[in-house]
C-alpha positions in Angstrom: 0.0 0.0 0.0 3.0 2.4 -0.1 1.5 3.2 -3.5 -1.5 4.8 -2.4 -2.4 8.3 -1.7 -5.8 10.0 -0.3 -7.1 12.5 -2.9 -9.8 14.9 -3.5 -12.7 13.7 -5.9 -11.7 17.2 -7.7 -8.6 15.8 -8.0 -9.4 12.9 -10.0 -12.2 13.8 -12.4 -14.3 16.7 -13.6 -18.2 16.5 -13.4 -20.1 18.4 -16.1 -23.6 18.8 -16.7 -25.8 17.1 -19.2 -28.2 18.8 -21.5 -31.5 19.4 -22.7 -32.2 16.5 -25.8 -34.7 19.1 -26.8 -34.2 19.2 -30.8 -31.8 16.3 -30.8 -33.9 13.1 -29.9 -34.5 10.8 -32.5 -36.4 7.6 -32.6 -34.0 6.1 -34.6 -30.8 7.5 -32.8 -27.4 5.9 -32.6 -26.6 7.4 -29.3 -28.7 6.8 -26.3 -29.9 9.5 -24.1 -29.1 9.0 -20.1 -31.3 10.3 -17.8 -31.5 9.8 -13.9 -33.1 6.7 -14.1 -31.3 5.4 -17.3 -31.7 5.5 -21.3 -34.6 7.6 -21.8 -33.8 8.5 -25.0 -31.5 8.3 -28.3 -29.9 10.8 -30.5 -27.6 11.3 -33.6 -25.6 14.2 -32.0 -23.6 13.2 -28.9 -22.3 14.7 -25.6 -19.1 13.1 -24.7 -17.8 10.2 -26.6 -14.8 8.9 -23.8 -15.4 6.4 -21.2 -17.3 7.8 -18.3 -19.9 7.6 -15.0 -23.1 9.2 -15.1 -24.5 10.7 -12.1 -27.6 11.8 -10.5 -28.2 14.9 -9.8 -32.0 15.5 -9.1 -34.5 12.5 -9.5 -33.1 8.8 -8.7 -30.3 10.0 -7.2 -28.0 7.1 -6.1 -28.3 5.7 -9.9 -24.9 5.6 -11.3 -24.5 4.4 -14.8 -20.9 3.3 -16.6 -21.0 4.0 -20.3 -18.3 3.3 -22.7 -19.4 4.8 -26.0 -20.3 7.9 -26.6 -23.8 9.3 -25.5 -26.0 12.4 -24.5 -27.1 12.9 -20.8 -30.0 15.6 -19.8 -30.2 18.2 -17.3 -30.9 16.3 -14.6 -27.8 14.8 -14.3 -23.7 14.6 -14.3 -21.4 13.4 -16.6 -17.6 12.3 -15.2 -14.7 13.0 -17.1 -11.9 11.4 -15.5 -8.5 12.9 -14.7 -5.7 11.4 -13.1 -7.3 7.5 -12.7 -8.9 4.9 -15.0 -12.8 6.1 -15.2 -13.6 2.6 -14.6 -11.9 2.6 -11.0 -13.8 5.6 -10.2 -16.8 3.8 -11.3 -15.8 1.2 -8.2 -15.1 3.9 -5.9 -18.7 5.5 -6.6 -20.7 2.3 -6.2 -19.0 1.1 -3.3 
């Protein structure tokens, strides 16, 4: 464990907010639309196409979501871009 340091969440990622789908949904979509609760949604535009963790911010809070592809997340909730540590750690860290 001499590897290990305590950090600040700040320190290893970045949360940003999703946006409004209004305009962009699609029925027939390529990229799915996270809300809160889950897909809600797909799209032909996306948000962020890296590996990340999408958060709750109002509504089901306490759903977190791992995506690996590139997607669109509304208003109601946080995307993760990672920093200094693999995003699917930090996925560990916020479930745990």
């Amino acid at each position: 464990m001499d590897n290990w340091r305590d950090s600040k969440i700040e320190e290893l990622c970045t949360l940003h907010y999703g946006k409004s789908p209004k305009g962009i949904d699609s029925d027939d979509g390529i990229y799915p639309i996270y809300g809160t609760g889950g897909i809600v949604g797909s799209t032909n535009d996306y948000l962020y196409d890296k590996p990340s963790i999408i958060l709750g911010r109002k509504g089901s809070i306490g759903n977190i979501h791992y995506v690996d592809k590139p997607f669109w997340t509304i208003d109601t909730t946080f995307y993760v871009e990672a920093k200094n540590c693999d995003t699917k750690w930090l996925y560990y860290v916020f479930i745990s």
